[in-house]
N, C-alpha and C positions, 0 to 999 in steps of 0.2 A: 252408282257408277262403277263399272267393273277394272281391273286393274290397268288393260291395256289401253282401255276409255282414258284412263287418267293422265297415263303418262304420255299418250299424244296430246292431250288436251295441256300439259306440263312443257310439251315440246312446244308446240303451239305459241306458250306464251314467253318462250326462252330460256324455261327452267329446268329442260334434262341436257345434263354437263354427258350422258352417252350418245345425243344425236348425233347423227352424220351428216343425212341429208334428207330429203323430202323428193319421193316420186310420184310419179302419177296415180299409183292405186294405193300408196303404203311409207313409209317412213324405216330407213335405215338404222340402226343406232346398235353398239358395241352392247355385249352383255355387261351387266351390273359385276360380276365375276367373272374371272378371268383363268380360272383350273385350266381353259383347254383355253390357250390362248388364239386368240382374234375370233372367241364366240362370240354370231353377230344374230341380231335379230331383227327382220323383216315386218313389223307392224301392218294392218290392214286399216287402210282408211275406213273402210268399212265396217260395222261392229255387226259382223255375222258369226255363226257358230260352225257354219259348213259351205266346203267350196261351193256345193251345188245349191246353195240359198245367193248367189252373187247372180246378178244378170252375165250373161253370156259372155259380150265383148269385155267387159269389165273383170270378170275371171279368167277369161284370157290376156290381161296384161297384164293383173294381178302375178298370173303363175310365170308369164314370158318377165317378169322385172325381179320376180322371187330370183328366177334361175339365172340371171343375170347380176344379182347381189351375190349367189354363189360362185358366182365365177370373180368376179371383184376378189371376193373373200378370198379362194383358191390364189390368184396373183397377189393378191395384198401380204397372204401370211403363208404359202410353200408349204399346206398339208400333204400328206401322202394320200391322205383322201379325205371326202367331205361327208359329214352325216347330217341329211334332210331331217327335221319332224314337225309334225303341225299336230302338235298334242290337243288336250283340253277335256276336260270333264266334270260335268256341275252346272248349276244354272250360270248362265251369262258369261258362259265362255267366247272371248273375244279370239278370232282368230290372229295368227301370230307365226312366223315361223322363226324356227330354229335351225342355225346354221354352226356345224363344229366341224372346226378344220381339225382334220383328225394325225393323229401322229403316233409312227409305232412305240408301244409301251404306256403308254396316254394314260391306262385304265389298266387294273390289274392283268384283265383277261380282254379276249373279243369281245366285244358287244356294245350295249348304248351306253355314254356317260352315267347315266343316272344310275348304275350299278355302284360309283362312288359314294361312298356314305355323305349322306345331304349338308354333317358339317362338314366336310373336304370340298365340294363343291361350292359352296356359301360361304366359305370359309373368310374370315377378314382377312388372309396372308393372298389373298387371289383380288381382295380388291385393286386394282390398280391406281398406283400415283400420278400425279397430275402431270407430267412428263409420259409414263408410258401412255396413258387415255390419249394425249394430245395426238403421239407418235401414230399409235393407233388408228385412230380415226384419222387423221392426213394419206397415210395409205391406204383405209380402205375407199378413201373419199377420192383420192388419185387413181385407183385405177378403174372405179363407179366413171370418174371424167372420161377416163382413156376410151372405156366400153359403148359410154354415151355418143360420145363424139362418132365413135366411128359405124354406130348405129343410122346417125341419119341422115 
């Protein structure tokens, strides 16, 4: 079972303390680390490796609900700007996106987080305590309500 297999199937059974919420093509939930703070990540119900392996309608709300968790994000945490990725490489790669509310200074230079050396990123001082996670997630979970509501 691959990793993002797992941790929906974890959410699933009530046991990821990052979820946020549950949408129609994908699952919300706060990153495990927290360097860039309110990185969030977009789960695919689907355990596909490429957009274009999704049926049609289905990849199109897949990407309309993606851009819609970025913009939550954007109101939740007041980045200067957002950086998209939908990484992955290797057998069984589970699609997944990656959402960084970006901030000047963030990263030494321009460019993507991962320029951070992987123990500053991973770092245990970035995990969040159980008040910031809470905090966290209630706003990004508030304005995911705000967007929803006024969607339909």
């Amino acid at each position: 079972m691959c990793g993002v297999c797992k941790r929906i199937r974890e959410t699933k059974e009530g046991r990821n303390r990052y979820f946020v919420r549950e949408l129609e093509t994908g699952y919300v939930v706060i990153g495990d680390y927290q360097r860039i703070k309110g990185y969030t990540l977009f789960l695919c119900k689907v355990h596909a490796t490429e957009l274009h392996f999704l049926e049609k309608p289905f990849r199109e709300k897949f990407l309309n609900e993606m851009t819609l968790v970025a913009e939550a994000v954007y109101h939740a945490f007041g980045p200067d700007k957002l950086n998209y990725e939908l990484l992955g490489q290797g057998d069984g790669v589970h699609m997944h996106w990656h959402i960084f509310p970006r901030r000047a200074g963030d990263t030494p230079g321009p460019g993507p987080v991962w320029q951070l050396p992987r123990e500053e990123l991973y770092g245990e001082a970035y995990l969040p305590s159980d008040e910031e996670l809470e905090e966290r997630k209630q706003k990004l979970n508030g304005e995911l309500e705000k967007l929803l509501q006024r969607a339909e």
